[in-house]
N, C-alpha and C positions, 0 to 999 in steps of 0.2 A: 504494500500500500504506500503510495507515492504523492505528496501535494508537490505543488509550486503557485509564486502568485507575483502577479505585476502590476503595477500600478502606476499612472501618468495626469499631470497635471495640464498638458500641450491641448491648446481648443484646436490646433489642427487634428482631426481625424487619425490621417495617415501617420504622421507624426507620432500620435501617441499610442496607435495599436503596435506600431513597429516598435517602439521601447517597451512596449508590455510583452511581446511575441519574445525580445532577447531576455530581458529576466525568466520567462519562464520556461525558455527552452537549454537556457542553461542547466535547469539545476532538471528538467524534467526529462530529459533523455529523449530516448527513444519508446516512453512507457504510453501505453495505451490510454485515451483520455475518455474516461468512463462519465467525470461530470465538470459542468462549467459554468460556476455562477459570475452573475456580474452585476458591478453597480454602477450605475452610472448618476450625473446631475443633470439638468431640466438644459443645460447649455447643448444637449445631443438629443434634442427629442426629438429632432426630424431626422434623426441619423440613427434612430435604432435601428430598423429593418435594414439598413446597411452594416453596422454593428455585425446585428444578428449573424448574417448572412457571412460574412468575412468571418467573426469567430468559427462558426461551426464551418466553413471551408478550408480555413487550417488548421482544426482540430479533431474533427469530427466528434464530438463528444455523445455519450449515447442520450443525456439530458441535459439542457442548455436553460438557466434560470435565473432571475434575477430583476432589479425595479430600480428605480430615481430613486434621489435622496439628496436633500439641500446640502450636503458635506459629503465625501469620503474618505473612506478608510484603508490602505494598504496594509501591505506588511511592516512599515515602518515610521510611517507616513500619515496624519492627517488633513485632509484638503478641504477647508471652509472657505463657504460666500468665493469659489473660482469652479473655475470646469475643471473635472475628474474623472478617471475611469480607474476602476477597480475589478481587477478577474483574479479569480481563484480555479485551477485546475487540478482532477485527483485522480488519479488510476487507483482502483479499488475491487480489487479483484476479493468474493465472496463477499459483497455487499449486494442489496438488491435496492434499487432506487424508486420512488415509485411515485413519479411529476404529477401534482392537479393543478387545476385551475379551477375557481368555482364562483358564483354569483351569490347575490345575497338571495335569491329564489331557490337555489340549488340549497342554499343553508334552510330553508325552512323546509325544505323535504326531505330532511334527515329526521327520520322518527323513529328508528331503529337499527340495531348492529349491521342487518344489512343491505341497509340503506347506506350507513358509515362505509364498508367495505367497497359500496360499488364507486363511491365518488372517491374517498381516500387511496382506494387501490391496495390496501392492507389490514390484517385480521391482527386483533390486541393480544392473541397468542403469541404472537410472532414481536413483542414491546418494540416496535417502530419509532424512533428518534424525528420530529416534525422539524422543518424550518416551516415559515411563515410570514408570508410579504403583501398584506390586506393592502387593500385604498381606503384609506382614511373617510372618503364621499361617499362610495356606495357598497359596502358592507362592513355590518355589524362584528368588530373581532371579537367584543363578548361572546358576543353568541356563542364564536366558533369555536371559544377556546373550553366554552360550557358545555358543547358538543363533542369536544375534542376530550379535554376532563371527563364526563361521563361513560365516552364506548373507547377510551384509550389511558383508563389510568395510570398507568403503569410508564405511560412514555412520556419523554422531555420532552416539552414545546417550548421552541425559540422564532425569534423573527424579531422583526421591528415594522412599524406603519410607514409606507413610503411617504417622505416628506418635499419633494422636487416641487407641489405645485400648491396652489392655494383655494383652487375651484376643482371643483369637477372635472374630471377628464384631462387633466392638467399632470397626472404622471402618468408614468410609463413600465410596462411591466413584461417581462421578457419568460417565454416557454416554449423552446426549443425552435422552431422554424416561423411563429409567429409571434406580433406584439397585441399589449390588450391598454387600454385607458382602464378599465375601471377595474370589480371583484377584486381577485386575489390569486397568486401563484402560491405554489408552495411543492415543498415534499417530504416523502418517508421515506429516512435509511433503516434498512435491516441487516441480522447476518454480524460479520466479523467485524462488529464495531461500536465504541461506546461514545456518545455523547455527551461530556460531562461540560455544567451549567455552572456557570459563579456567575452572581446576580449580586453587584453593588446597587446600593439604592444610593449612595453619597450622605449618609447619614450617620449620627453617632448617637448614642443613648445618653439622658441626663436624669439626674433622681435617681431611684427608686420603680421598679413596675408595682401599678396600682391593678386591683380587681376590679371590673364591674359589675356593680351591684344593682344597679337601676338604668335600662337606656332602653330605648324606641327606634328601630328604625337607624336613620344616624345621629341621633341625639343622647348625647351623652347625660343622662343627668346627675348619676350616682358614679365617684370611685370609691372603692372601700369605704363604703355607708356614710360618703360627705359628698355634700355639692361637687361636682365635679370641678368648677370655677374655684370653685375653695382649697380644694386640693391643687390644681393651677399656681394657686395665688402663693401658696406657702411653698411650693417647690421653688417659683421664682427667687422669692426673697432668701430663700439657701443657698443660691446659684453664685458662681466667681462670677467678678463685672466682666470678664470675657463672656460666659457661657451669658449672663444676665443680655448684653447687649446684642447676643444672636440670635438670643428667646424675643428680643421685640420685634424682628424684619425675619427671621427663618424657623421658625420652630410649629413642629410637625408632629404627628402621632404615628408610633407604631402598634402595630395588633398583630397580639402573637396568632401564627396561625396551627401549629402544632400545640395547644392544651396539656398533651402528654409530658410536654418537657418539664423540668422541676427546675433547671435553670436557663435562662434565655441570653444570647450572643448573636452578636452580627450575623444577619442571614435568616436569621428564625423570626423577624420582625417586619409586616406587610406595611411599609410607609406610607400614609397617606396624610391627605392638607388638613388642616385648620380652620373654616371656613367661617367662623362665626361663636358668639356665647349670648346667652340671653341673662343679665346679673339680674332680673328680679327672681330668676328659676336658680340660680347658680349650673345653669347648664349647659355645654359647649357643642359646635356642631363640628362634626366631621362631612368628607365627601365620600359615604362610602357608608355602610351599614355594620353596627356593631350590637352584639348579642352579651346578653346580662350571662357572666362566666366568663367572660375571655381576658385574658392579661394584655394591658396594654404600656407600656411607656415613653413618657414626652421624647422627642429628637428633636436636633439641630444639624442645621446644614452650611456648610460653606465650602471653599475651593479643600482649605487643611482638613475639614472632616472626613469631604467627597474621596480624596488622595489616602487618606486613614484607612478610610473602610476601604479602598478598592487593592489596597497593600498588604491587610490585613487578609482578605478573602484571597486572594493571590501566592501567598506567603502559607497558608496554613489548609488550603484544601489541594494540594498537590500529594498530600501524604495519604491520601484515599486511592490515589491515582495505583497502588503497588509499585510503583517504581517507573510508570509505563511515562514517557514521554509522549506529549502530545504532538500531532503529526501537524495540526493547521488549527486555523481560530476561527470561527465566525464572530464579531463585533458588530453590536447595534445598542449606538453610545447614544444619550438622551442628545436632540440639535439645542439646550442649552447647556450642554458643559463643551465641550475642544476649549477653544480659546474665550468664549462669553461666561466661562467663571474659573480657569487656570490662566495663569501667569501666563505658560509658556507654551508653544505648540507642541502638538504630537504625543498629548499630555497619557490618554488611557494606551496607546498601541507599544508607548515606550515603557509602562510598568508591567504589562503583558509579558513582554519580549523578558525585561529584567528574572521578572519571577519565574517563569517556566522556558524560557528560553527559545519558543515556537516560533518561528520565521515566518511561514508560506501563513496567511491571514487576508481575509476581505471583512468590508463590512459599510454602513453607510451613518450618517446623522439622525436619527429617528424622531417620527409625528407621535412619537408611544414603542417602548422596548418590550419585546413580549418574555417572560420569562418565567419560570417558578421559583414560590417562595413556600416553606413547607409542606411542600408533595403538590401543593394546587399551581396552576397556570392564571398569571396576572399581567397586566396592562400597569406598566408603570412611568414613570416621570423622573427625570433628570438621573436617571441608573445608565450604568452601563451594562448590557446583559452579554456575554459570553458564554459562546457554547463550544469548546476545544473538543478535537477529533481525535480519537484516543485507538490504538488494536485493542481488536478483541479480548478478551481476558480468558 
């Protein structure tokens, strides 16, 4: 099993397929090219179907996939607000790939296992590994991933929301010999191969996790039998004047989503916003629905948290890996973190590389990074989700 990946920032066409074509034929031999994703930015939307067409003329690959995205991603390389192209090539032999496309009408006629089977193209016996490349305009990724969670528990779902355009029909989505504006691309790896997920959300824990004792919906009213607001108010006032002054412009809730755990760490916590408190109730709103039992506690976000946590998950889940080096990376980093809240460029592809040491990587900017957070499949914000290409075990 074999990657390579090239990537070009040249709006010339020609220009930049040819500097993708010698990175990748360097390190790619003469090996069979069984898959070929690509990402591209909204600067080539009239140049897909030529794209298209050119890649799989010198590659032949047996499935060719991939969408826009307002940034991207190489193997080394972050490209923001410029024209990009990004490909990933893999010879994979004892994999079996299995390309869709689907509409948000095809999601609603999913009402059973084999219903799943005939549009996914694979059975949850077999724990199929998803990527996953929605349009943001016209279909629902909850759904999908509520469809997908349901008749595929068992499997990792990755992907990101293509972000290249701002209306309808406005990106662009690549499945083997044709292009589509809208639904969604995707596919199932099986066979000799594991897909393992690190899902930075860019957050850090502060306090204490509190219980929920009393809530509605996504109305917080009760943590451990006090105003939720109340509880708020006295964790502030404990906080250093650093964490104090990030709780007033960033600070976010996490919800465990694993119950079973007796202690909670980076990873085991479902981020989500803040959106509101009502102080005659002492009750706080979230965006998102939380259930009386679930442990939740306050976070903070900023460039050195975001950097924290994605070093942290980087640095400490490679030890599950058995020793197996990962072969390539899929990257779908939220389009506000690269450079609209790090220093410096190239910020997530350069701690990647640092920690695991993986080369060959694509990936693009994301409208929404698809990822899981204790065994379930979520829609997140400002994360970067990673899904590294492992052999079999």
């Amino acid at each position: 099993m074999l990657f390579a990946s090239g990537v070009s920032n040249s709006r010339d066409l020609d220009t930049a397929l040819k500097s993708i074509y010698t990175q990748i034929e360097g390190a790619m031999g003469g090996y069979q090219t069984d898959l070929a994703i690509i990402f591209t930015t909204a600067d080539y939307a009239d140049d897909c179907q030529e794209i298209s067409r050119r890649i799989r003329e010198r590659y032949s690959p047996g499935v060719f996939l991939g969408c826009t995205g307002c940034g991207i991603i190489g193997s080394s390389q972050e490209y923001e607000e410029q024209p990009a192209i990004s490909l990933l090539v893999g010879s994979l032999p004892g994999v079996e790939i299995a390309p869709f496309r689907l509409t948000q009408e095809d999601l609603q006629g999913i009402t059973d296992i084999e219903d799943a089977r005939r549009l996914f193209g694979v059975s949850p016996e077999d724990r199929p590994n998803f990527f996953l490349f929605p349009d943001p305009f016209s279909i629902h990724a909850l759904n999908l991933l509520s469809i997908l969670d349901r008749f595929y528990p068992s499997s990792v779902k990755l992907g990101g929301i293509a972000s290249a355009g701002f209306q309808p029909e406005s990106n662009r989505f690549y499945l083997n010999d044709e292009t589509f504006t809208d639904g969604l691309v995707g596919m199932a790896l099986q066979g000799d191969i594991e897909v393992a997920p690190i899902v930075s959300q860019g957050c850090r824990p502060i306090g204490s996790p509190f219980l929920v004792t009393d809530a509605e919906q996504n109305i917080l009213r009760k943590l451990g039998n006090r105003p939720a607001l109340e509880a708020l108010q006295e964790l502030f006032i404990s906080l250093s004047e650093e964490d104090m002054n990030l709780a007033q412009t960033a600070l976010l809730m996490g919800v465990v989503i694993d119950e079973y755990k007796t202690e909670f760490q980076r990873g085991d916590f479902l981020i989500r916003n803040l959106i509101g408190a009502d102080p005659s109730k002492g009750s706080l709103v979230i965006n998102d629905n939380v259930g009386i039992g679930q442990t939740i506690q306050f976070q903070v976000r900023d460039a050195r948290s975001a950097a924290e946590d994605l070093e942290y998950l980087l640095s400490s889940r490679p030890e599950s890996w058995n020793g197996r080096q990962p072969l390539a990376a899929f990257v779908f980093s939220c389009n506000g973190r690269g450079e609209r809240l790090f220093s410096s460029p190239n910020h997530d592809i350069s701690l990647i590389r640092k920690w695991t040491g993986v080369s060959p990587a694509a990936g693009f900017f994301c409208a929404g990074e698809i990822g899981p957070i204790g065994g379930k499949s979520f829609i997140h914000g400002f994360t970067s989700s990673i899904g590294f290409i492992l052999p079999g075990s």
